[in-house]
C-alpha positions, 0 to 999 in steps of 0.5 A, a space after each residue: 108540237 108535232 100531232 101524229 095520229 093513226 086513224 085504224 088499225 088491225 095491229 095488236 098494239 102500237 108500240 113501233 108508231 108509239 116510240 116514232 112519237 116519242 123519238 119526234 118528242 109527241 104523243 101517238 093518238 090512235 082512233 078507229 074511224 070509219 067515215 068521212 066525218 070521223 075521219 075530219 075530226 081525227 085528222 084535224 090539225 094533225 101533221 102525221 097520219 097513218 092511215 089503214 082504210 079511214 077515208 081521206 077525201 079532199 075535207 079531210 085533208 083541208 082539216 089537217 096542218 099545212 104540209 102534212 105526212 099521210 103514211 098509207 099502211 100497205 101498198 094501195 092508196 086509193 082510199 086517198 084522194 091524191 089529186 087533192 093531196 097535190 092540190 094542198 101541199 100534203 105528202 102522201 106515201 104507202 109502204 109497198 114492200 112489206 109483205 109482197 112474198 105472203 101476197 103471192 103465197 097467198 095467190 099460189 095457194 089459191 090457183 093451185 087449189 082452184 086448178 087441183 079443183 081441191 075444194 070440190 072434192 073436199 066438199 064431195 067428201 064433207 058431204 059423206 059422198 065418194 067420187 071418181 076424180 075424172 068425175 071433176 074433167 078436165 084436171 090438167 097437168 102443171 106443164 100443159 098449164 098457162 098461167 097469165 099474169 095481169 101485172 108484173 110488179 113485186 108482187 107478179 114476178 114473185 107469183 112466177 118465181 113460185 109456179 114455174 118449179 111447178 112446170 106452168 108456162 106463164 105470160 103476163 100484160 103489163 105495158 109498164 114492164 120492165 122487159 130485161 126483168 120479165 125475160 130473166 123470170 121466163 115470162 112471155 109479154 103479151 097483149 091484154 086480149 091474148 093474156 085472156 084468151 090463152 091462159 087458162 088461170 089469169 092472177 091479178 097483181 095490179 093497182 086499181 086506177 081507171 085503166 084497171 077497174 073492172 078489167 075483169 068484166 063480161 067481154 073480157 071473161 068471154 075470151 077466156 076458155 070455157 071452164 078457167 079461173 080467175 085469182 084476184 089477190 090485188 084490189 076489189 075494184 079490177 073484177 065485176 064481180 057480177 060478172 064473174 057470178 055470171 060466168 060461174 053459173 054458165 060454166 064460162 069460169 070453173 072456179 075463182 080465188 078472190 080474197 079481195 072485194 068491191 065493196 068490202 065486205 062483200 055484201 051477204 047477199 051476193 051469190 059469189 058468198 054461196 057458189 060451191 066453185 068460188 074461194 073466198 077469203 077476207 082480205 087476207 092475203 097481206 097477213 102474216 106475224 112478219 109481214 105485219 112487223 114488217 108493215 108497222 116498222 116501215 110505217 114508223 120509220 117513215 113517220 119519222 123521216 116525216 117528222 124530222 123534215 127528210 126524205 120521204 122514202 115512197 112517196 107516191 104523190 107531187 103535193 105543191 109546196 106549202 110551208 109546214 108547221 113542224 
């Protein structure tokens, strides 16, 4: 009998993935892990798994059942040890397109409330003062406004769909663009220094891997012009966020929007939980009733082109060929 296990999860119930077991004649078993020890013994035997943010290291995968099924909820896998997925035979897949449209709602809000400098003048008022807004200099209008995008996937060209009724003028580094697409969104390509040194917002909308991480650090926050902002609603790993607290306090940055960290949660005692210029939220960008809908649905129906032996439809991985069990 197929073993279909969901390692965590954040969802109310698991009524989707529990009817995808039962259409593959199983039984859904749902853990709630969180190391690697714990993510072994769920996982042990197990041909399907989806997965949320549990581990999935190389002893993980050598626990689970030849030719196994990862099914990633949500579009980043790097809590999942590909190469040694490759290594093992074991199909890993994500689900990237389940809630693209509330990730870049998210992003919107927040460059627009750091541009407007919303937060500081709420904090003004919250705190029984009064100011005059020249007294946040310089606020400046949409249409002198360059908005830079650091990739220009689902997620990035959605975030330009939305900014440019507003009047900005948006450019975006993406070596891996599709360039009739970027010219169809009004987007100008440009290199990774000129993207830094233009924009007076960049909006971050990549995958962390090793050409991404910490992308923005020390050097490349000193190109940017003094008193800009930085929206991450990607991943923690592209931002030091040391670096970033550095370039708040010398007035470098005027503001940022992370709603992603590295590591998460991000520890209390960071300065970046207590800066009045920074907004943070917890990871929360993906989240809406239909996008979660939206995550479970596509997650189970993938399972279950894994459990019937077809097609994979976002497989993110070349695992070598080994004969399944199921």
């Amino acid at each position: 009998m197929v073993r279909m296990v969901v390692t965590d999860h954040i969802f109310a119930d698991l009524e989707q993935e529990r009817s995808a077991a039962a259409a593959l004649g199983t039984e859904l078993e749902s853990f709630n892990v969180a190391t690697e020890e714990e993510t072994v013994e769920a996982l042990r035997g197990a041909n399907i798994a989806l997965v949320n943010f549990a581990p999935v290291t190389d002893a993980v995968l050598a626990a689970m059942a030849p030719g196994a099924v990862i099914v990633r909820y949500g579009i980043g896998y790097d809590n999942i040890d590909l190469e040694a997925a490759d290594a093992r035979g074991v199909s890993v897949c994500n689900v990237p397109d389940y809630g693209g449209d509330t990730v870049a709602d998210h992003a919107v809000t927040l460059a627009l409330m750091l541009l407007r400098k919303v937060t500081q003048f709420d904090r003004v008022l919250e705190a029984g003062e009064w100011t005059s807004p020249p007294a946040l200099a310089p606020i400046l209008a949409s249409s002198q406004t360059t908005v830079g995008l650091f990739g220009t996937g689902r997620i990035g060209l959605a975030v330009a769909r939305r900014l440019q009724p507003f009047g900005f003028k948006v450019i975006a580094y993406d070596p891996f663009a599709n360039q009739e697409t970027v010219r169809e969104y009004g987007i100008e390509l440009v290199p990774l220094d000129e993207l830094f040194g233009r924009a007076h917002l960049v909006s971050l909308h990549a995958p962390a891997t090793s050409a991404t991480y910490k992308i923005v650090n020390a050097g490349n926050l000193a190109r940017m012009r003094p008193g800009s902002f930085i929206v991450n609603t990607a991943r923690g790993s592209l931002v030091d966020q040391d670096a970033v607290l550095g370039a708040l306090e010398s007035g470098q940055l005027a503001g940022v929007g992370l709603d992603v960290f590295d590591p998460e949660p991000l520890p209390r005692e960071h300065g970046l939980r207590r800066h009045p210029n920074a907004i943070l939220t917890p990871h929360a960008a993906f989240y809406s009733e239909q996008s979660l809908q939206n995550l479970q649905r596509l997650a189970a129906e993938e399972a279950i082109r894994a459990g019937r032996g077809e097609k994979l439809r976002c497989l993110v991985n070349s695992p070598a060929l080994t004969t399944s069990n199921f």
